[in-house]
C-alpha positions as CSV (number, residue, x, y, z in Angstrom):
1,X,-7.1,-18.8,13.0
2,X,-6.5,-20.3,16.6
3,X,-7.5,-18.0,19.7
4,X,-3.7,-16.2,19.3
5,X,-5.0,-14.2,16.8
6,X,-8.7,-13.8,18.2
7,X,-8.5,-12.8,21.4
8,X,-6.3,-9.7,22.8
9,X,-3.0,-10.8,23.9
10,X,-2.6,-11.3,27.8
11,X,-0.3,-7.8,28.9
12,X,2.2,-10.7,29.5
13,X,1.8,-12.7,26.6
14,X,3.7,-15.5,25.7
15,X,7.3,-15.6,23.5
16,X,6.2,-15.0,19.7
17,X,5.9,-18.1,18.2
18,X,7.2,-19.1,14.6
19,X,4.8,-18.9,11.7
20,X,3.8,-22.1,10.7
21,X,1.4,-20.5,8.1
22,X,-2.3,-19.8,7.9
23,X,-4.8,-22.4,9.3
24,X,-7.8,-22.9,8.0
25,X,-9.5,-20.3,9.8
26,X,-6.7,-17.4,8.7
27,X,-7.1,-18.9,5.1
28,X,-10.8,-18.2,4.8
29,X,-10.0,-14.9,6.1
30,X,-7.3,-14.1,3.3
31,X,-10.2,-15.5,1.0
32,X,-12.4,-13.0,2.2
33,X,-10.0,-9.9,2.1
34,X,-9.1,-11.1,-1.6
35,X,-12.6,-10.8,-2.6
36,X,-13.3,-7.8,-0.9
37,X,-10.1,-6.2,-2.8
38,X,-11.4,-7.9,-6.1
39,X,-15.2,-5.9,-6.0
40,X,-13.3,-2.6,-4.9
41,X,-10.5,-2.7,-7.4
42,X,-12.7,-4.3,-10.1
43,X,-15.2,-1.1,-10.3
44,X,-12.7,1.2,-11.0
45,X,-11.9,-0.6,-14.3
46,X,-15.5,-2.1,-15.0
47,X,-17.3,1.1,-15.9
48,X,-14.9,2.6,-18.4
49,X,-16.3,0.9,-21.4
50,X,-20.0,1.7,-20.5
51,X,-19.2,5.1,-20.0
52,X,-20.2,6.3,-23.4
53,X,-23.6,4.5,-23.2
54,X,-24.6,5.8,-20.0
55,X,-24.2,9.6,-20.2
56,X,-26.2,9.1,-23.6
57,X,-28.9,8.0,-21.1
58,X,-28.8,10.0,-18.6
59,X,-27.1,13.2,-20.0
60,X,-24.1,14.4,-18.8
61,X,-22.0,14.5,-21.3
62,X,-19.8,17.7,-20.4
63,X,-19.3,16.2,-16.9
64,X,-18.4,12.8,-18.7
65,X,-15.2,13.0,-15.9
66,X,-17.3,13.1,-12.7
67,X,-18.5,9.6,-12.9
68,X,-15.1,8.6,-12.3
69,X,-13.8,11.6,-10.5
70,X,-16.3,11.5,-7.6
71,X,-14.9,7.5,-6.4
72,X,-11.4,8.6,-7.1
73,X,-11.7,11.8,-4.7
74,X,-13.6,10.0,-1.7
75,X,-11.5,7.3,-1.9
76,X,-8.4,9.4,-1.9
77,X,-9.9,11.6,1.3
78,X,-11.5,8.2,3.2
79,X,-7.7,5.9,3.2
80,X,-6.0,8.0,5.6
81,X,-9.1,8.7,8.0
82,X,-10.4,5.0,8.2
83,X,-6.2,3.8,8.3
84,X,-6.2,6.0,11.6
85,X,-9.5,4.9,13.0
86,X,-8.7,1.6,12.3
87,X,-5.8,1.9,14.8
88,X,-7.6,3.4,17.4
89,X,-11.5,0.7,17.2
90,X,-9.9,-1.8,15.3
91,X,-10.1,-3.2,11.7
92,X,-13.6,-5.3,11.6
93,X,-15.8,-3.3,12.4
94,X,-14.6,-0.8,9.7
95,X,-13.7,-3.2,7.1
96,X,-17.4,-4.7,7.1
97,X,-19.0,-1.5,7.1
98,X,-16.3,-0.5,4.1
99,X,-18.1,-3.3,2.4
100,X,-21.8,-2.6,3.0
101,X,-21.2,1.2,2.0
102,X,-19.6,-0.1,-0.9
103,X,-22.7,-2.4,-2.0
104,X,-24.5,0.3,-1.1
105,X,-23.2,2.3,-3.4
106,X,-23.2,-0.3,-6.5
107,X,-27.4,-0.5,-5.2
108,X,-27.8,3.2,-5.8
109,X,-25.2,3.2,-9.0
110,X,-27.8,0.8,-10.3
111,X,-30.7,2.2,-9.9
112,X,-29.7,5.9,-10.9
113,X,-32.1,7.8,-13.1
114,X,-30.2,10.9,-13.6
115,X,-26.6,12.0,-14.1
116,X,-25.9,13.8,-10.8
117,X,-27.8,10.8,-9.0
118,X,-24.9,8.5,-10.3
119,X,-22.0,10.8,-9.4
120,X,-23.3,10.6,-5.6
121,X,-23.6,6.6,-6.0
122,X,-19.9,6.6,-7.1
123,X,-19.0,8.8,-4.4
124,X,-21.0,6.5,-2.1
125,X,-18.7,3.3,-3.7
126,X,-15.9,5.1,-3.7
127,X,-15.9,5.8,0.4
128,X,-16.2,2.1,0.5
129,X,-13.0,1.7,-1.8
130,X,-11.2,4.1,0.4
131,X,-11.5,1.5,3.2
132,X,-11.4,-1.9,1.2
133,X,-8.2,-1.0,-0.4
134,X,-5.8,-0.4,2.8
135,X,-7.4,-2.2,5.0
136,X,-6.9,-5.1,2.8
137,X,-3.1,-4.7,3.0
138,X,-3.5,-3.7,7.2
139,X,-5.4,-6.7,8.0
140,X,-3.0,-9.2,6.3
141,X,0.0,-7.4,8.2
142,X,-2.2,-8.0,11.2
143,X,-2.2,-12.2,10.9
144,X,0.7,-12.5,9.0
145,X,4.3,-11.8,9.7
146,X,6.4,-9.5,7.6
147,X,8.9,-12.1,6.8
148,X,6.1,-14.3,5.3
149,X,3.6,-11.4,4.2
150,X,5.6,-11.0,1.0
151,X,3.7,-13.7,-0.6
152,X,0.4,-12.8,1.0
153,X,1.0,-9.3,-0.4
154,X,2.0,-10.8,-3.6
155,X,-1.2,-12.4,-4.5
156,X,-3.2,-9.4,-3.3
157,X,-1.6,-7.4,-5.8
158,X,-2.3,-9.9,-8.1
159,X,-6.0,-9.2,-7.7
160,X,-5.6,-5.6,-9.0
161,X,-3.6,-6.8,-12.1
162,X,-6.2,-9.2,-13.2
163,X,-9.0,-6.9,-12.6
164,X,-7.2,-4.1,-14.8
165,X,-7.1,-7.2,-17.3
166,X,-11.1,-8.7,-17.0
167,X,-12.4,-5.4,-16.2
168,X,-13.1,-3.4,-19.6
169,X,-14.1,-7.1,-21.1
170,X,-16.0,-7.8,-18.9
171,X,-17.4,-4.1,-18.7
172,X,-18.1,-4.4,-22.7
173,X,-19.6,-7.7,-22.6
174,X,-22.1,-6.9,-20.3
175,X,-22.9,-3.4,-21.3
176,X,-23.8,-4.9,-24.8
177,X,-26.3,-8.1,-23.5
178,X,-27.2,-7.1,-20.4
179,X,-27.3,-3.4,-20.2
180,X,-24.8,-0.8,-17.9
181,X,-26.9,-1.3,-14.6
182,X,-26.2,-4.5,-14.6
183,X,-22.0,-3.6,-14.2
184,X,-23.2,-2.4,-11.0
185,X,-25.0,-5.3,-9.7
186,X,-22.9,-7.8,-10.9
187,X,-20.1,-7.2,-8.1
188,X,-22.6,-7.4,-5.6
189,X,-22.8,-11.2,-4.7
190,X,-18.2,-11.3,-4.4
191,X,-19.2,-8.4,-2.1
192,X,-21.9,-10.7,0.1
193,X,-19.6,-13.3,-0.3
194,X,-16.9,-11.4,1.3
195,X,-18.4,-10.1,3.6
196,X,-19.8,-13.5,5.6
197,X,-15.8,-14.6,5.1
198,X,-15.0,-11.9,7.1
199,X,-17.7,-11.5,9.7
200,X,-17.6,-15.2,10.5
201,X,-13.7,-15.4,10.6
202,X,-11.9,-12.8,11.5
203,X,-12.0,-11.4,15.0
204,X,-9.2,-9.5,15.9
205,X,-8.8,-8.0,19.1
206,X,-10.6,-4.0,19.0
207,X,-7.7,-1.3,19.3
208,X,-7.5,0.1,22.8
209,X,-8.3,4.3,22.3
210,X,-5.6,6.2,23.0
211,X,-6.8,9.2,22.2
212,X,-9.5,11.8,21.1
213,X,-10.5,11.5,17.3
214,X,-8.6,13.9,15.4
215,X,-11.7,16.0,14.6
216,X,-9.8,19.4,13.7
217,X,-7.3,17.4,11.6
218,X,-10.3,15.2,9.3
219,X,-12.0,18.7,8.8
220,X,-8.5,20.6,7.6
221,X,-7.1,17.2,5.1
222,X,-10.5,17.1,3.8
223,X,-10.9,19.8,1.9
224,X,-7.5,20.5,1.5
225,X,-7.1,17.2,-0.4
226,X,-10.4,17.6,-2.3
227,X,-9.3,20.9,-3.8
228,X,-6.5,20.1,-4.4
229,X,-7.2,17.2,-6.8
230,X,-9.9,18.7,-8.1
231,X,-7.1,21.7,-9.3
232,X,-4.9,18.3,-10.3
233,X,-8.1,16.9,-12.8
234,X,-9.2,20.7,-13.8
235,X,-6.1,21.9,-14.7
236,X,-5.4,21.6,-18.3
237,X,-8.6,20.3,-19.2
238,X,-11.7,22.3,-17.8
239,X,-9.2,25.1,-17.2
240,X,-5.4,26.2,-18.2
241,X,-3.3,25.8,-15.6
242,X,-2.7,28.9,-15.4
243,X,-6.2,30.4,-14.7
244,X,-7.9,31.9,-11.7
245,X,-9.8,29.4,-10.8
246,X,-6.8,26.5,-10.7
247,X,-4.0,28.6,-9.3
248,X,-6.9,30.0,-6.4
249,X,-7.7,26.1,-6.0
250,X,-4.1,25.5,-5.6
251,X,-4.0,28.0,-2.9
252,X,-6.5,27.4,-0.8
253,X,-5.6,23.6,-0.6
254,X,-2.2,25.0,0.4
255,X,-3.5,27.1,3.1
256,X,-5.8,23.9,4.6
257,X,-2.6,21.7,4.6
258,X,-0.6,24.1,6.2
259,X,-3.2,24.4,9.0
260,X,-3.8,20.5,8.9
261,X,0.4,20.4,9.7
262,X,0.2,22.8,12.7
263,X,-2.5,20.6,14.0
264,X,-0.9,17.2,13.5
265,X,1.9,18.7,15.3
266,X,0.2,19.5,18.2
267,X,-2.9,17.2,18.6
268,X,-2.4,14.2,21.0
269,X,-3.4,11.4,18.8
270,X,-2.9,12.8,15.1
271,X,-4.5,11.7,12.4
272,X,-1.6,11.5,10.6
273,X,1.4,11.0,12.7
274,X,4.6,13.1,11.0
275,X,7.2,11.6,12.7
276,X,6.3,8.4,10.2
277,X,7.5,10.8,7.1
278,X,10.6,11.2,9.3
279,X,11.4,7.9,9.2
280,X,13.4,7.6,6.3
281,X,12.4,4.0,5.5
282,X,8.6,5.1,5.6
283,X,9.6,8.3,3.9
284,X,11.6,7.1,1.2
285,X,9.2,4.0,0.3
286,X,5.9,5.9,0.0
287,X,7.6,8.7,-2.0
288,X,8.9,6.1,-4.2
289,X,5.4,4.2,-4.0
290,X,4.2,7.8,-5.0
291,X,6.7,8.3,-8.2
292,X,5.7,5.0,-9.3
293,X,2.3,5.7,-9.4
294,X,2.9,8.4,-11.5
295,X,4.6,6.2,-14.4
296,X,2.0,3.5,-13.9
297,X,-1.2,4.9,-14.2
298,X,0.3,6.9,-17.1
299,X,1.1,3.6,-18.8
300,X,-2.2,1.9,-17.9
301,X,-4.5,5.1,-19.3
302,X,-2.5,6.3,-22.5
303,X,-1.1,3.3,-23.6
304,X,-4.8,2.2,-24.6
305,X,-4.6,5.7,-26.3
306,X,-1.6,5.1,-28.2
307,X,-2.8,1.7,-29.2
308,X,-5.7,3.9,-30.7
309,X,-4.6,6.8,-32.2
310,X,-1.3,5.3,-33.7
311,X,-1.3,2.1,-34.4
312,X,-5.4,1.8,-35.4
313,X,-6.5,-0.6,-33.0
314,X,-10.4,-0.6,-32.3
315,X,-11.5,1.2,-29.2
316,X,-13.0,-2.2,-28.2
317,X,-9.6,-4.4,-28.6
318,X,-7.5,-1.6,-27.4
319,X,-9.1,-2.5,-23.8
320,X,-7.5,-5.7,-24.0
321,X,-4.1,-4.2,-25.1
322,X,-2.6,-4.0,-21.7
323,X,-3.2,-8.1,-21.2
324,X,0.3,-8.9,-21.8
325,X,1.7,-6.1,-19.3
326,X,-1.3,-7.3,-16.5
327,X,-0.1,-11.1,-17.0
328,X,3.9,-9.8,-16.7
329,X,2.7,-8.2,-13.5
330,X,0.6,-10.8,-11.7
331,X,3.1,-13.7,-12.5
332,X,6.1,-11.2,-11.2
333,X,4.3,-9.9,-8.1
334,X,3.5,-13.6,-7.0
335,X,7.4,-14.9,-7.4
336,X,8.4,-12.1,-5.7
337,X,6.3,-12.5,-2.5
338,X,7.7,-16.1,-2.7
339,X,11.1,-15.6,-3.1
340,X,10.9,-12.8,-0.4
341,X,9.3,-15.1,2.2
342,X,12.3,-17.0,1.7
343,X,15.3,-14.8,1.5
344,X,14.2,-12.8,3.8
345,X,15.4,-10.3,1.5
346,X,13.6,-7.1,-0.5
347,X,16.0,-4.2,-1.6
348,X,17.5,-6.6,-4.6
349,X,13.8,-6.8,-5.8
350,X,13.8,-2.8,-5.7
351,X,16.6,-2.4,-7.5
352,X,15.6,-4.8,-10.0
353,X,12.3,-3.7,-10.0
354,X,13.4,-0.1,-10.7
355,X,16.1,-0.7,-13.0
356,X,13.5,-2.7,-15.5
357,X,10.6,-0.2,-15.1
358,X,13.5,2.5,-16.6
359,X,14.0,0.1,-19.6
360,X,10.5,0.0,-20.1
361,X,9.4,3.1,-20.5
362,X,12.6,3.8,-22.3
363,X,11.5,1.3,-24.5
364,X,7.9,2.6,-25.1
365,X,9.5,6.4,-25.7
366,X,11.3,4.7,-28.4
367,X,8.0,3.8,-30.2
368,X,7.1,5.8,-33.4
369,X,5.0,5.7,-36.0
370,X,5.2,2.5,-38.5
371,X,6.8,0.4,-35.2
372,X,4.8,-2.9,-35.4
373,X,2.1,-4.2,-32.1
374,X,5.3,-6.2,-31.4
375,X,7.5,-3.1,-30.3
376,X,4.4,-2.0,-27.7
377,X,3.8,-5.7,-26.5
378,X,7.7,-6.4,-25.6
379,X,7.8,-2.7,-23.8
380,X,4.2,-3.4,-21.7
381,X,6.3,-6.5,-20.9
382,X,8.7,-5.5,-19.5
383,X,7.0,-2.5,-17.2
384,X,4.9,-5.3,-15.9
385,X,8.1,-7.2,-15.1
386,X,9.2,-4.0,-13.2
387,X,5.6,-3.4,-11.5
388,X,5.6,-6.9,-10.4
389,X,9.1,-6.7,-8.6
390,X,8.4,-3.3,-6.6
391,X,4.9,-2.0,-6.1
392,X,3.5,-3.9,-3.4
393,X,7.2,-4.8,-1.7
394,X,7.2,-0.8,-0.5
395,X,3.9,-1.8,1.7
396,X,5.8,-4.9,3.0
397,X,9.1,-2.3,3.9
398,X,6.7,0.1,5.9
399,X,4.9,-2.2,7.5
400,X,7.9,-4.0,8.9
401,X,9.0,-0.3,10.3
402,X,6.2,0.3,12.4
403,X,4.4,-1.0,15.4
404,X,1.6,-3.0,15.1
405,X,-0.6,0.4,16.9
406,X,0.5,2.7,13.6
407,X,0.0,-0.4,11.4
408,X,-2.4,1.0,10.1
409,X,-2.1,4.6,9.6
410,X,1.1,3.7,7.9
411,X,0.0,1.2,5.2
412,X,-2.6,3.6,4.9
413,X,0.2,6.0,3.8
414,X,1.6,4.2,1.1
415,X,-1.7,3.9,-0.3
416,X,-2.2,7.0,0.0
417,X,0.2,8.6,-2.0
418,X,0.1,5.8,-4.5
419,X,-3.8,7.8,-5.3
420,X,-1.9,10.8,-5.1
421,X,0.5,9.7,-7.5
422,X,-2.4,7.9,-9.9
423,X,-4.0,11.2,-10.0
424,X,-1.4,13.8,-10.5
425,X,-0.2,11.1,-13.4
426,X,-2.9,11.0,-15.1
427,X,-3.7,14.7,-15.2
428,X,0.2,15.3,-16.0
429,X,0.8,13.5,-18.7
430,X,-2.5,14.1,-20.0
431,X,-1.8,18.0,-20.1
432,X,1.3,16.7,-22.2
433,X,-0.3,14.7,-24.6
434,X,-2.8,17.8,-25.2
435,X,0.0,20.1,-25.5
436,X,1.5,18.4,-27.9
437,X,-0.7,16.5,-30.2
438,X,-1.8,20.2,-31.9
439,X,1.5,21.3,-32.7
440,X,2.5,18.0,-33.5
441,X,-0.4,17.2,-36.0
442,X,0.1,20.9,-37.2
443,X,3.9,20.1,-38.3
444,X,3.1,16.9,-40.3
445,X,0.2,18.9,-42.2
446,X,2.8,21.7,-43.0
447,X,4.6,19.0,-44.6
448,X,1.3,17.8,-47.3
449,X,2.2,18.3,-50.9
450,X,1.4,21.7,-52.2
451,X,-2.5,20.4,-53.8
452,X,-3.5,18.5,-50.5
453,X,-2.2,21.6,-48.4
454,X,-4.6,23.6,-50.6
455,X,-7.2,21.0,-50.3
456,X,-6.9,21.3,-46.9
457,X,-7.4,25.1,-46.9
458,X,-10.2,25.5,-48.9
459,X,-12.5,23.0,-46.4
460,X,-13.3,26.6,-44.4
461,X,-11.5,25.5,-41.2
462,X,-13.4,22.7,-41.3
463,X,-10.1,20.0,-40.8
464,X,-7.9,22.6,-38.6
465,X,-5.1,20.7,-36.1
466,X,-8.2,21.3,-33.4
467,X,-10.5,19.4,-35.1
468,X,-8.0,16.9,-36.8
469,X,-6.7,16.1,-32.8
470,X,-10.3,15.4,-31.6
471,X,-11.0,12.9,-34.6
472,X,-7.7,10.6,-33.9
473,X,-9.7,8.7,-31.3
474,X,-12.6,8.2,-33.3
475,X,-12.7,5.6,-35.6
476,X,-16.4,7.4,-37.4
477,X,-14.8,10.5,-37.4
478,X,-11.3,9.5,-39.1
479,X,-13.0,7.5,-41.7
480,X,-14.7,10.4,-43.4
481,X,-11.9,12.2,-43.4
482,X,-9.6,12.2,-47.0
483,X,-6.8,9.6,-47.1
484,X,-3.9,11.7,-47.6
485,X,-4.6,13.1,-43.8
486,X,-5.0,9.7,-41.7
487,X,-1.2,9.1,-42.0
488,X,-0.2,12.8,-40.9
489,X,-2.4,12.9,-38.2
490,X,-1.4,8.9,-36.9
491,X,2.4,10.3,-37.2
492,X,1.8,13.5,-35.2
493,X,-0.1,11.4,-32.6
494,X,3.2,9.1,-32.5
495,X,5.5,12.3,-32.1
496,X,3.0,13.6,-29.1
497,X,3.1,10.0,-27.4
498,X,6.7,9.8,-27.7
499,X,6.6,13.0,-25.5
500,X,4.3,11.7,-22.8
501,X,6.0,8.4,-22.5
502,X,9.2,10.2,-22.2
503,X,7.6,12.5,-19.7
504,X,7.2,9.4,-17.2
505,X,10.7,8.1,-17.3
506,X,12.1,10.9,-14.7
507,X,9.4,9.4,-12.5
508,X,10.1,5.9,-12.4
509,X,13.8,6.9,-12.3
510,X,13.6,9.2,-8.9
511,X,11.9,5.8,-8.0
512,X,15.0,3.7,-8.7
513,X,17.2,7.0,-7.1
514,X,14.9,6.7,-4.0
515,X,15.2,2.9,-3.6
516,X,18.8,3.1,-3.2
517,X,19.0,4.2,0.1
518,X,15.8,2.2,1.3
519,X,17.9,0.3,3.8
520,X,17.8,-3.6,3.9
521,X,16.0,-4.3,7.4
522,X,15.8,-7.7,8.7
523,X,12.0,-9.1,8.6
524,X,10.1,-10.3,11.4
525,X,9.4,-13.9,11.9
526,X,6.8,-13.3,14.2
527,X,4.1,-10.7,14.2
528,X,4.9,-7.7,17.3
529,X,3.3,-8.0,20.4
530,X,0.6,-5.6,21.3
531,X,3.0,-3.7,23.4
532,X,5.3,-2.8,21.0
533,X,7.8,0.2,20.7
534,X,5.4,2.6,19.7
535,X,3.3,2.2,23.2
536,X,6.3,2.6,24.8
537,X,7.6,5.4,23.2
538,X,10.5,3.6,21.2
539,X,11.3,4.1,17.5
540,X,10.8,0.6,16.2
541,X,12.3,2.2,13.1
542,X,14.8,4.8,14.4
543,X,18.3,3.5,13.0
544,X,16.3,2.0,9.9
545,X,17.0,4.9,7.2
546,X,19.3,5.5,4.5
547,X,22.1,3.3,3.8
548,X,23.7,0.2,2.1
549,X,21.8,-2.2,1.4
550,X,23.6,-4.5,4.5
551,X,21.6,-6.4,6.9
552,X,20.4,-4.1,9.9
553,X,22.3,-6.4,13.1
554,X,21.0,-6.0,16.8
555,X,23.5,-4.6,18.6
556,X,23.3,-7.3,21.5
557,X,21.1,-10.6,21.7
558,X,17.0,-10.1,23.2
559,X,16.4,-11.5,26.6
560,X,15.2,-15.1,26.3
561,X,11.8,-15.9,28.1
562,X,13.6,-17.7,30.5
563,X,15.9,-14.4,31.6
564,X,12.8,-12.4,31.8
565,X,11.1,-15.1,34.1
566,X,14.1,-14.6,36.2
567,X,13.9,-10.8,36.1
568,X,10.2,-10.9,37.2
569,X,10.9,-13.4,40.1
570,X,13.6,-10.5,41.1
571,X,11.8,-7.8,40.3
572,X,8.7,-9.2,42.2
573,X,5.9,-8.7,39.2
574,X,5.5,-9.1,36.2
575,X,3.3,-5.7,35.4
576,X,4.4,-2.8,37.7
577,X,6.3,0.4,36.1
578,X,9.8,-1.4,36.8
579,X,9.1,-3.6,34.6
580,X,8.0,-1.8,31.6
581,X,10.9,0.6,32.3
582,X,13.3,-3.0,32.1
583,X,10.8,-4.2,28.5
584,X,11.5,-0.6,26.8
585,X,15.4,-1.1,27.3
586,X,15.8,-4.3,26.5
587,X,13.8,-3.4,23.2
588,X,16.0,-0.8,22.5
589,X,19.2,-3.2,23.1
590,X,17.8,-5.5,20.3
591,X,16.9,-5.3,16.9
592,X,15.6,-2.6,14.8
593,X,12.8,-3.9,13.1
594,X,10.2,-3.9,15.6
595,X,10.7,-7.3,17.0
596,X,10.4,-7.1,21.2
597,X,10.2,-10.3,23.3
598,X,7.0,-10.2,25.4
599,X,7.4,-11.6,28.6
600,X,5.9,-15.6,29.0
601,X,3.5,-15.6,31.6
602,X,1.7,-18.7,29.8
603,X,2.9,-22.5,30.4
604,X,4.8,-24.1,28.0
605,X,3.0,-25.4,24.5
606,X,3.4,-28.6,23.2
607,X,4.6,-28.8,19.9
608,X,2.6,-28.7,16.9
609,X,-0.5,-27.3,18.6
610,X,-1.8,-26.5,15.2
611,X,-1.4,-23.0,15.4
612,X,-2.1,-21.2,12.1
613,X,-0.7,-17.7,12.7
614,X,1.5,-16.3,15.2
615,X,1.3,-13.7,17.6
């Protein structure tokens, strides 16, 4: 990166040049921010195969959830904090100490000797994921303009795909020849790696406080959002969801968000700014973002369970059952970004991208039992074709509809929700599959010939629907069972699956519904000067809401840098009030996506000055 991107811009800064792409400095920062997103997103999916291993060494076993519950909830409460913080002190400072808490963590993870131990070394990675994650996504809006982010963008969604792919292999492979610790160690030279990119590259200007820290607000969202998972995870698995405890849980979350509301309305820098969510662009993109969370971390966890329970794969190869729907996504995600960057255009990916994640899930609904691996690989398909066209292109639609001083808070938001979403899909459609797997087991044992119905009766209780459910995933357990009952129970699994497949189409079509009136806004070529709308109290994003898809026009042409030389030589500075007053209306006179001409102070550049990112 040249000094335009690593030194504050002058309060007069020069016209917004045109992106030329990333020198080599900017490059070795998007190297380090792609390994920094690979470690983080890599130890959610690393540990899963280990899992059984290490709570038969450490004990555990009835709190077998925690070990991934405790990263999940940190990160969940840490990604709108350090989004907000990150606008106020800047994104180095928090994205290097994001990485040494999170190698801190895999240190501790390592050398854990007792359950509990463990669960606080996951929480511990887990506040550095909560940081990683978004500020990976902030930081490349930062250096890169939205108009050529897309690809950017692309490629860092790539990284989650493939680590959802090498993850659980690479999780199994090590578990078995080197032992469980090692999964933890093993991310921690990427992480070193990253992190000497990133502190010897990237120096963005600090954020200029604005502000008090939201202190009233962190300690009201906290533990309103922690309860409130924690009811999302409970409910229908350590508790019914109609219990005390979870409908109490529910409650007092409520009452903390309520409170955390009242403050955010009133506080003068919030932590979470609401007039974002009244944006309809932003509002509208992370509820959609949140919708397809929902379907897609459905489709990631229980596929691997249908793959199981109904077709017979081994629990080992059933971890590498999702390749072909990872592969659909990364190769998707990373034509998209292209095409993107040069269209210029997003909402026809949307709409794509919603229309084939309906066909897919329609099409793994439609799987029963007898359907061949064939049916499953062409429907993960084509759900990876519709992941690859739409998740990460809502980040690219809120960041271009914000100012570069909510740049953060806001991409913090769509990741956000998209945890929200992960969780409240998981525990939903697991509550389904529950639901319905006893009663659907039951049926196809009511219909056994008369002398293996009696068979079955006279085991004591011994092969009830209960017990019959919790074999189906365990390949020791179903082989002792008699013959006549492995087909049954593989059919009533089918029957349940179809129902939690099913269950996730409404989701992924509220997506589609909501990315209908996403309007099409014209992307940035440039990134926005530090004095953008939201310092000067303009709505970069006012008029940017619900709609046709049409291009969003200025209503008249921005001042060229030559008229505002001659309206500084009039006005007599370049600085005073007059002139903001004149910067804020000719903003407002131009277009809506957050685009405002700075005034050029600076001499003219020669061409080709090698500049690798714009201002």
């Amino acid at each position: 990166m040249t000094a335009s991107t690593t030194r504050a811009p002058h309060p007069a800064a020069a016209e917004p040049a045109s992106f030329a792409g990333l020198d080599r400095q900017g490059t070795l920062v998007f190297v380090g921010l792609m390994l920094g997103m690979f470690v983080a997103s890599l130890s959610q999916t690393i540990v899963g195969p280990a899992m059984p291993r290490i709570v038969a060494e450490l004990g555990g076993v009835e709190h077998y959830s925690w070990i991934a519950t405790a990263a999940m909830l940190v990160s969940a409460v840490a990604v709108p904090i350090v989004g907000k913080l990150s606008d106020l002190y800047g994104r180095r400072w928090f994205y290097l100490g994001g990485l040494a808490v999170f190698m801190l963590g895999s240190i501790l993870a390592g050398l854990a000797q007792g359950f509990w131990f463990l669960v606080f070394a996951r929480a511990v990675q887990g506040l550095g994921m909560g940081t990683l994650m978004p500020l990976s996504q902030t930081i490349i809006g930062d250096i890169i303009p939205p108009r050529q982010r897309g690809k950017y963008q692309g490629l860092m969604g790539a990284v989650f795909s493939v680590t959802s792919v090498i993850g659980p292999l690479i999780g199994g492979t090590v578990t078995d020849n080197l032992g469980w610790r090692w999964l933890f160690y093993l991310t921690l030279p990427i992480g070193v790696a990253a992190f000497a990119f990133i502190w010897r590259f990237l120096n963005l200007p600090r954020g200029e406080q604005q502000g008090r820290i939201d202190f009233a607000g962190i300690l009201t969202l906290t533990p309103g959002l922690v309860i409130g998972l924690l009811a999302i995870t409970w409910g229908g698995n350590s508790y019914a969801w109609s219990s005390p405890v979870i409908l109490g849980m529910f409650a007092v979350a409520a009452v903390f968000l309520a409170v955390f509301v009242v403050i955010e309305i009133r506080v003068e820098e919030p932590l979470l700014p609401l007039h974002l969510l009244g944006r309809p662009i932003v509002a509208l993109s992370v509820l959609a973002s949140f919708a397809i969370a929902v379907a897609m971390f459905g489709a990631i966890i229980y596929i691997p369970v249908y793959a199981q329970g109904v077709l017979g794969v081994s629990a080992t190869n059933s971890g590498a059952i999702l390749i072909p729907l990872s592969v659909a996504m990364i190769l998707t995600s990373i034509l998209v970004g292209m095409l993107i960057t040069r269209t210029g255009k997003y909402k026809p990916f949307l709409l794509a991208g919603g229309a084939v994640l309906v066909a897919g899930y329609l099409l793994l609904a439609r799987m029963q039992y007898g359907d061949s691996q064939w049916h499953l690989t062409l429907a993960m398909v084509v759900i990876g074709l519709g992941l690859g066209l739409s998740v990460q292109v809502y980040t690219l639609i809120v960041q271009n509809a914000v100012g570069q001083r909510e740049l953060g808070i806001a991409t913090a938001a769509v990741q956000f929700f998209r945890n929200i979403g992960s969780t409240v899909g998981t525990a939903l459609l697991g509550t389904v599959m529950t639901a319905q797997m006893a009663t659907a087991i039951e049926r196809q044992l009511q219909q056994l010939p008369a002398d293996q119905l009696a068979a079955l009766d006279s085991s004591g209780g011994e092969l009830d629907a209960s017990g019959l459910q919790a074999a189906v995933l365990d390949p020791a357990a179903l082989a002792q069972l008699p013959e006549f009952l492995v087909e049954p129970i593989r059919m009533g699994m089918g029957e349940a699956m179809h129902v939690v497949f099913l269950t996730a189409v409404p989701f992924v079509a509220l997506a589609l519904l909501l990315s209908l009136f996403i309007k099409q806004v014209p992307l940035r070529d440039t990134l926005a000067p530090a004095e953008d709308a939201t310092a000067t109290g303009t709505d970069i994003a006012g008029t940017a809401g619900t709609g046709t898809d049409q291009d969003a026009e200025p209503d008249t042409a921005a001042p060229t840098p030559a008229e505002q030389r001659r309206e500084r030589e009039l006005v007599g500075t370049s600085t005073g009030p007059l002139h903001s007053v004149m910067g804020a209306a000719g903003s407002m006179s131009g277009t809506h996506t957050g685009q405002f001409p700075a005034v050029d102070d600076s001499e003219d550049e020669p061409e080709g000055s090698g500049r690798g990112v714009a201002r």
